[in-house]
MIDREN-807821 format. One record per residue (C-alpha): residue number from 1; x, y, z; residue in three letters. Coordinates in pm, whole numbers, plus 50000, padded with zeros to 5 digits. Last residue first. Layout:
N
R   pos       X       Y       Z   code
R   NUM       X       Y       Z    Ala
...
***
This chain:
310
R   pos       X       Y       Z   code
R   310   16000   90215   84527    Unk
R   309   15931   90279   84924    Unk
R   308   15892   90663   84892    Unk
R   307   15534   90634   84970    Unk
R   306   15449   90367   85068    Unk
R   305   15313   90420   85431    Unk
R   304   14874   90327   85344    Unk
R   303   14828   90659   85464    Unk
R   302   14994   90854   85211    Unk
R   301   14983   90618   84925    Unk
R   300   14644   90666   84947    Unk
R   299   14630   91017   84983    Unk
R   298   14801   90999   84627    Unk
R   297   14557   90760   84532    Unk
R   296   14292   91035   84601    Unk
R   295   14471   91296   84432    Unk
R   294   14525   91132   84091    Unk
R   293   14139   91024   84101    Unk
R   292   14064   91378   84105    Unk
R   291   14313   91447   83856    Unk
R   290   14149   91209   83611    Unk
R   289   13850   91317   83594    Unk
R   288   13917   91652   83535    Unk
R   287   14101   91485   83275    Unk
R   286   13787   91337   83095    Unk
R   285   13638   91644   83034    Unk
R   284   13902   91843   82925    Unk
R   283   13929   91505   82653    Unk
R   282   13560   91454   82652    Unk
R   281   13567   91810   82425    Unk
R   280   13191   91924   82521    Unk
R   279   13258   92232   82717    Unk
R   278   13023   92506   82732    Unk
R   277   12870   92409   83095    Unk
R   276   13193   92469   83251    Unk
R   275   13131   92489   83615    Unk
R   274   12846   92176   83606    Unk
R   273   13033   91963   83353    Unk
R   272   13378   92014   83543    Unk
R   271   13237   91945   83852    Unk
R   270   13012   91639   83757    Unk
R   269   13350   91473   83590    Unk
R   268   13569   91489   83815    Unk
R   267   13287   91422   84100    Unk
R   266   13245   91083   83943    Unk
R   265   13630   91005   83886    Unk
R   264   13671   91054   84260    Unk
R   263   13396   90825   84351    Unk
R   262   13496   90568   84130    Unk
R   261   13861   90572   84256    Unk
R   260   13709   90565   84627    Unk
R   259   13527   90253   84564    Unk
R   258   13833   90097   84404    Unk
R   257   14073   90058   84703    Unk
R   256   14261   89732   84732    Unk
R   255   14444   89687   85063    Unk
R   254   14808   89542   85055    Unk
R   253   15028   89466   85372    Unk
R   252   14823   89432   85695    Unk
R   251   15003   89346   85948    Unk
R   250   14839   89473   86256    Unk
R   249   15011   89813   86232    Unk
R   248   14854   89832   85897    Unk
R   247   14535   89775   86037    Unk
R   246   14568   89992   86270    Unk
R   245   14639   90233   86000    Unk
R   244   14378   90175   85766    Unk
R   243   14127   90259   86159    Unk
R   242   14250   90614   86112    Unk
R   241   14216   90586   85753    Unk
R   240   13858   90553   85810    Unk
R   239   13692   90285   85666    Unk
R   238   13386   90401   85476    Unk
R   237   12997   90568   85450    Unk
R   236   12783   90664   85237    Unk
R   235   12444   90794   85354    Unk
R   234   12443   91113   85099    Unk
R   233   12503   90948   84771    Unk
R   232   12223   91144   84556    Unk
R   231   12484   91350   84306    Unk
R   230   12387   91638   84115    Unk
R   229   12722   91900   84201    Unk
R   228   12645   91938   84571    Unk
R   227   12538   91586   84611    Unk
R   226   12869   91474   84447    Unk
R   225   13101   91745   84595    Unk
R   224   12957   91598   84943    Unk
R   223   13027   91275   84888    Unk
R   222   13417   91330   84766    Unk
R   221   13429   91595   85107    Unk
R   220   13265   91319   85293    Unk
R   219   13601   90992   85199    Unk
R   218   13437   90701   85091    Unk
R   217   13734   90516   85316    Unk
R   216   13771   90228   85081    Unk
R   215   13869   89903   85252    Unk
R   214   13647   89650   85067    Unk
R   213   13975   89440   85061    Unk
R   212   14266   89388   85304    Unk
R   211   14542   89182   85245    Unk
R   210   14780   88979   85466    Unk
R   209   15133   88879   85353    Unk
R   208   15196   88523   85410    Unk
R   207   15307   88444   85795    Unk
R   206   14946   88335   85900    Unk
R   205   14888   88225   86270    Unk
R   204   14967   88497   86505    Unk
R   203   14883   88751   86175    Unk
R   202   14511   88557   86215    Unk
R   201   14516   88649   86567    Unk
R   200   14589   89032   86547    Unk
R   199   14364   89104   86295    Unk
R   198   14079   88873   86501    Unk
R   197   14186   89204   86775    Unk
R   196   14116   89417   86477    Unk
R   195   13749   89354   86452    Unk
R   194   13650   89626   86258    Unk
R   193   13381   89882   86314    Unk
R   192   13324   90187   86161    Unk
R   191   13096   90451   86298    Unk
R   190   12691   90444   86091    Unk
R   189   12522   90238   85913    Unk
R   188   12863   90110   85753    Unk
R   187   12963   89979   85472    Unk
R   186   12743   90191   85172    Unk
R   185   13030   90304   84944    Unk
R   184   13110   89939   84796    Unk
R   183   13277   89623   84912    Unk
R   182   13247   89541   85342    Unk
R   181   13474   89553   85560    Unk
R   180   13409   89363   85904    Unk
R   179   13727   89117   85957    Unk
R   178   13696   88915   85659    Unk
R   177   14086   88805   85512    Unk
R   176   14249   88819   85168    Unk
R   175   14528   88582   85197    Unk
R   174   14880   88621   85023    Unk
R   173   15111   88354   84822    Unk
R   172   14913   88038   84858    Unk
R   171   15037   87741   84952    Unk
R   170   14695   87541   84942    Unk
R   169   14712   87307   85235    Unk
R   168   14904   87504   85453    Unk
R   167   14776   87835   85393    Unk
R   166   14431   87696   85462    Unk
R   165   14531   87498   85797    Unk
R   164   14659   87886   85935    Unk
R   163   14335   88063   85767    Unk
R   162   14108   87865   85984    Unk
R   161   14301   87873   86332    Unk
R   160   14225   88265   86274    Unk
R   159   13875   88192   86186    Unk
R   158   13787   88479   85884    Unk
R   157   13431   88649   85961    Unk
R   156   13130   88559   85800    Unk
R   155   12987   88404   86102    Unk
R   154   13089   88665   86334    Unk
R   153   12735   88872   86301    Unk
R   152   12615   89081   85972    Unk
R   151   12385   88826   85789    Unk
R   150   12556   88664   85457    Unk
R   149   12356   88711   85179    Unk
R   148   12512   88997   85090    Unk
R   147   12779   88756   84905    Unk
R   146   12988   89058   84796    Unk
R   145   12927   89362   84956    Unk
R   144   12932   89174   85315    Unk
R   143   13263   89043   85255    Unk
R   142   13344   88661   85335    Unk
R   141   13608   88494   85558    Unk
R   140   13901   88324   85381    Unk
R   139   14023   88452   85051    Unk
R   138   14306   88400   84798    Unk
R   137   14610   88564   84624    Unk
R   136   14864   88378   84408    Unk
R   135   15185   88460   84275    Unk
R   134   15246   88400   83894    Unk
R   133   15582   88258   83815    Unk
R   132   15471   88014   83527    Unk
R   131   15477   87725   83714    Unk
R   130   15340   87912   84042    Unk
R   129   15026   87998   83854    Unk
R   128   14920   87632   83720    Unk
R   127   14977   87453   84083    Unk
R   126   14825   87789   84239    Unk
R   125   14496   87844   84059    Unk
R   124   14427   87455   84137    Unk
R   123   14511   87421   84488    Unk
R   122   14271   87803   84529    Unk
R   121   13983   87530   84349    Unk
R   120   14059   87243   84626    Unk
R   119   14109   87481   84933    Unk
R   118   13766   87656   84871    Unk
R   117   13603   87341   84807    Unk
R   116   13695   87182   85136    Unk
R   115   13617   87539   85335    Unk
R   114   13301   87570   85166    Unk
R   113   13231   87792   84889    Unk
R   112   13146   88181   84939    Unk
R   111   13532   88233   84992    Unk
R   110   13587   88075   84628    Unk
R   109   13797   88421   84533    Unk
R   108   14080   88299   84295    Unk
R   107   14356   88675   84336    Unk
R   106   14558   88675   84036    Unk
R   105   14925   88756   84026    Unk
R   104   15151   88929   83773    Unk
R   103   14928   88962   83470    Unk
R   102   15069   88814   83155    Unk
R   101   14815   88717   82932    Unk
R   100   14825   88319   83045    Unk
R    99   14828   88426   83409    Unk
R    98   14512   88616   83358    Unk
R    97   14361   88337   83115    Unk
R    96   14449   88074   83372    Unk
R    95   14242   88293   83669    Unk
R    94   13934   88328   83423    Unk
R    93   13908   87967   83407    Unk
R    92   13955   87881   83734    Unk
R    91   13659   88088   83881    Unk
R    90   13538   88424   84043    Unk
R    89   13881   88619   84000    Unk
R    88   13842   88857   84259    Unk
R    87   14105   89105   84141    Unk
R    86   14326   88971   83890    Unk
R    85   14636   89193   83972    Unk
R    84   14894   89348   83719    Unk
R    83   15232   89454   83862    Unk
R    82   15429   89783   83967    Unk
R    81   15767   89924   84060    Unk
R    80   15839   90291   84120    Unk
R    79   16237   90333   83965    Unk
R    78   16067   90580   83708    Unk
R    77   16214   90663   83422    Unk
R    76   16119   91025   83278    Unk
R    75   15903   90938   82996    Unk
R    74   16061   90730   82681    Unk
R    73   16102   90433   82930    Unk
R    72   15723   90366   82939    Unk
R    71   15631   90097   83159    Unk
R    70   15324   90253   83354    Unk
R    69   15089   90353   83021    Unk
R    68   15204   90098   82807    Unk
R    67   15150   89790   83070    Unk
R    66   14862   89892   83181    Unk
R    65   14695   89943   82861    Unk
R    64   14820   89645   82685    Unk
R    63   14688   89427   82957    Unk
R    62   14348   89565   82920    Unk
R    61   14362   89570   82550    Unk
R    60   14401   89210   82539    Unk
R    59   14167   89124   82846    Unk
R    58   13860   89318   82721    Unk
R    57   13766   89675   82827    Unk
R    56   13423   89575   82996    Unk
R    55   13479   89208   83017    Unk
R    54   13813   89271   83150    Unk
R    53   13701   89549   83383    Unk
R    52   13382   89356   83499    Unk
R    51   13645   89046   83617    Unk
R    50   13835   89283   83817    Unk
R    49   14151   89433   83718    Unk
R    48   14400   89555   83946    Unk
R    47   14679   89793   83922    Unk
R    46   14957   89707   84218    Unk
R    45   15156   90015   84320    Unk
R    44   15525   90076   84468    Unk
R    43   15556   90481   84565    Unk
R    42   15794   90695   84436    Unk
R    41   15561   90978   84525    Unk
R    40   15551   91107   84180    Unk
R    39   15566   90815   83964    Unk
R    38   15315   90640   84168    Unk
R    37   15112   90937   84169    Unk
R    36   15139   90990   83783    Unk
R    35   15126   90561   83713    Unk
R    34   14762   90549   83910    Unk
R    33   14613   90857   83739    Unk
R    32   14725   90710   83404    Unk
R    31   14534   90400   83475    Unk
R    30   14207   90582   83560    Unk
R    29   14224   90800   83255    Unk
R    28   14291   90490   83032    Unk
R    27   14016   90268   83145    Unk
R    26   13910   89986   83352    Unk
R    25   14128   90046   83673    Unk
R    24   14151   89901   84053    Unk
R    23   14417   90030   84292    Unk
R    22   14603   89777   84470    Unk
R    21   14807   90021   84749    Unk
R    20   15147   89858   84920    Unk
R    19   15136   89862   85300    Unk
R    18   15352   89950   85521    Unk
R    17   15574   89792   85795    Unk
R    16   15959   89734   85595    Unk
R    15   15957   89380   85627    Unk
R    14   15595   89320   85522    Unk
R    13   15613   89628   85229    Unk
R    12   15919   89448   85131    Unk
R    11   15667   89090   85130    Unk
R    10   15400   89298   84973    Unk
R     9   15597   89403   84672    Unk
R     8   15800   89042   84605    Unk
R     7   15451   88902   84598    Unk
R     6   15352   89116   84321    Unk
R     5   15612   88961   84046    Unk
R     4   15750   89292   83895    Unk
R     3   15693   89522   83606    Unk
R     2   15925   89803   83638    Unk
R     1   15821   90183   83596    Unk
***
């Protein structure tokens, strides 16, 4: 699989109507899941990091990882391209070391900052990223999950006429934007809303390639295998990929999924303890694990349109 610059990914998927799935990894079994259903549905896939997945695996070995599990010509070559993503890199600092180690774009998240101070620090990430051919992702609007501080009414929402003057002053690469997700299983009360006409307005203003985070669609049958099997998650509840699609058609061209990856990897791993009680090699264990997280980014590739876009 080819290492490529990320923005060249989302603006194909842009042209071509789809959207290209960031999948977030910390570990091996999580990474190899990603490469197998990229490999196998020909599908174009970003792997993102987070700043808890660099402090948990460190940013060395993190790179390494990624890049020795997906680019490996000694195993059937694979045309299905793929980059390295910073996801919600919380400061400067962490965004140079990114670029520095080789990642293909970092995302600078100062969406909790005011609009001034959001435009000066994203001005900084991209001066130093676009010298060294690093694209850059950034946010307007702020996610409930995140600064849950924020009360749930418009205010946190991106302003179309907003995100236009932002992308103007900071010439960023792709924009993260608010329209009612919300990071972790618990986004909803109850049905899903999101406000796709503001969808519709920000892609009248913005031409960059939009993204889409806190988008997982905490699918029941994953909830329901983790009750069943130990679990206590039973309120959860996600984005439909009914609504993923919408959004799609709206011009959305990359949405980050981790929640689902977790939840996969979760019920891997209670299953296989629960119906095999004997077991105690963490390698069996471990790749239970793993296929279950192969299977949801598979349906993620599904929905999201990618799949035989390599």
């Amino acid at each position: 699989m080819p290492k490529v610059n990320t923005i060249s990914m989302l603006k194909k998927a842009q042209r071509g109507g789809y959207a290209v799935g960031h999948f977030n990894t910390s570990n091996l079994e999580i990474t190899q899941a990603i490469r197998e259903a990229a490999q196998e549905l020909r599908a174009p896939v970003i792997v993102g990091c987070s700043k808890s997945a660099v402090e948990y695996a460190g940013l060395p070995l993190l790179v390494d990882m990624v890049n020795k599990c997906l680019n490996r010509p000694g195993i059937k070559s694979s045309k299905s391209p793929y980059a390295i993503h910073l996801d919600h890199g919380p400061d400067v600092a962490l965004a140079k070391q990114c670029i520095d180690a080789g990642f293909s774009s970092v995302m600078i998240d100062s969406s909790a900052l005011p609009f001034a101070k959001n435009v000066a620090v994203t001005k900084q990430v991209v001066a130093y990223a676009h010298k060294r051919g690093v694209s850059v992702e950034a946010e307007i609007g702020i996610l409930k999950g995140i600064e849950d501080y924020v009360k749930q009414n418009t205010e946190y929402l991106t302003p179309p006429s907003q995100a236009r003057e932002f992308v103007r002053l900071t010439k960023v690469d792709s924009l993260a934007i608010a329209i009612g997700t919300s990071h972790g299983a618990f986004k909803f009360s109850g049905e899903a809303h999101l406000d796709l006409k503001r969808l519709e307005e920000i892609r009248g203003q913005v031409t960059i390639p939009l993204v889409l985070h806190g988008a997982s669609s905490v699918y029941p049958d994953l909830i329901e295998g983790i009750d069943r099997f130990g679990g206590a998650i039973k309120e959860a509840h996600g984005v439909p990929d009914s609504i993923i699609k919408k959004c799609i058609k709206r011009g959305i061209c990359k949405i980050n999924t981790d929640t689902d990856l977790r939840l996969a990897f979760d019920l891997g791993i209670r299953e296989f303890l629960i119906e095999n009680p004997g077991v105690f090699d963490y390698r069996k264990i471990l790749q239970a694990a793993k296929e279950q997280v192969k299977d949801v980014v598979k349906k993620k590739i599904g929905v999201f349109g990618s799949e035989n876009k390599a």
